[in-house]
C-alpha positions as CSV (number, residue, x, y, z in Angstrom):
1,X,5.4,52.9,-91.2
2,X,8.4,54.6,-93.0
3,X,10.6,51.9,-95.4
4,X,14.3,53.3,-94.3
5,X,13.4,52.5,-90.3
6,X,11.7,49.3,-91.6
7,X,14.9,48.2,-93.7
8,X,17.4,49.5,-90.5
9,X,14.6,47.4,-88.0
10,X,15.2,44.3,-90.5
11,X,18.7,44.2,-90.3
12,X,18.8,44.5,-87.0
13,X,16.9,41.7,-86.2
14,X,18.7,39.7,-88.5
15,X,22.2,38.3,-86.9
16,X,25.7,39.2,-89.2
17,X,24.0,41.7,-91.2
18,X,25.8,44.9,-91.7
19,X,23.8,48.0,-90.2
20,X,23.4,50.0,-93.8
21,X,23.4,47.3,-96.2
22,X,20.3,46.8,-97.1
23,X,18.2,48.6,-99.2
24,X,14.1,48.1,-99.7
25,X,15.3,46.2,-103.0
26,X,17.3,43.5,-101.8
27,X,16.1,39.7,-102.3
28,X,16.8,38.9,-99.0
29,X,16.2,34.7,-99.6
30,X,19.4,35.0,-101.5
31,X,21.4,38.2,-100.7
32,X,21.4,37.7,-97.0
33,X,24.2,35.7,-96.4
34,X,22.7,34.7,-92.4
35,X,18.9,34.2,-94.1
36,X,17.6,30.8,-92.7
37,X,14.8,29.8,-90.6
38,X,16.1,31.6,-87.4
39,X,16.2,35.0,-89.6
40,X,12.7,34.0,-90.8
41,X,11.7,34.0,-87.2
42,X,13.4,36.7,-86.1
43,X,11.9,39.0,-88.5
44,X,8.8,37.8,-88.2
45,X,8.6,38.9,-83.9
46,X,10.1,41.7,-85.4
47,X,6.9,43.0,-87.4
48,X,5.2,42.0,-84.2
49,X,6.9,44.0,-81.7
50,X,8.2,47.2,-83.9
51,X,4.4,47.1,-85.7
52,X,2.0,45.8,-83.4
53,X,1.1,43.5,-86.3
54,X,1.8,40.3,-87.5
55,X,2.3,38.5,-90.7
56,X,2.7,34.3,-91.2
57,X,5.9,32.9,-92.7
58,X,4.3,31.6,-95.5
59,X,2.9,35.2,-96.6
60,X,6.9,36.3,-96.0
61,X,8.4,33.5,-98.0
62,X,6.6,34.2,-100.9
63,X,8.0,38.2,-100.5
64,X,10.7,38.5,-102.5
65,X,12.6,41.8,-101.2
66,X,12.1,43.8,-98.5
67,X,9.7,46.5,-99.8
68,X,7.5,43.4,-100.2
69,X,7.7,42.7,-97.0
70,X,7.0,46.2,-95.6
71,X,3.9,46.6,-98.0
72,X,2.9,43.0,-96.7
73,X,3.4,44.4,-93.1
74,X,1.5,47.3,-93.7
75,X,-1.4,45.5,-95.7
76,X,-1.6,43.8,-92.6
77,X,-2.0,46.4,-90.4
78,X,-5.4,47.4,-91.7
C-alpha cells in the first residue's frame, strides 16, 4: 500500500472533500468538514474494495489521522 494513493483513495470516497487536501496528518474526526457516520461508512467499503481488507469502525474511530488509518489498514492485511 503506498500513503499518497491511500490519502487521494480517502478523499475520494469521502463526499465535499477537496481532491489534494488531505495530507496523511490530518485529524479527519474534526478537520473534515463532511466527516459523519456516512463518511465512516464510506471509507470503511473503501479499505474493502481498494485493499481487499477490512477494518471495523470501532478500530477507525479510535484512529486519529489518516496515517493511522493506513497503518491500521495495513496491520490488517497481514
Amino acid at each position: 500500500m503506498d500513503l499518497q494513493k491511500f490519502v487521494a483513495n480517502f478523499e475520494s470516497a469521502i463526499g465535499g472533500v477537496k481532491p489534494g487536501s488531505l495530507n496523511p496528518g490530518t485529524v479527519f474526526h474534526t478537520d473534515i468538514e463532511y466527516w459523519d457516520s456516512l463518511a465512516t461508512l464510506s471509507v470503511l467499503a473503501m479499505i474493502d474494495m481498494e485493499y481487499n481488507t477490512s477494518i471495523r469502525a470501532d478500530e477507525l474511530i479510535e484512529c486519529k489521522t489518516i496515517e493511522d488509518v493506513f497503518n491500521l489498514a495495513i496491520s490488517s492485511a497481514d
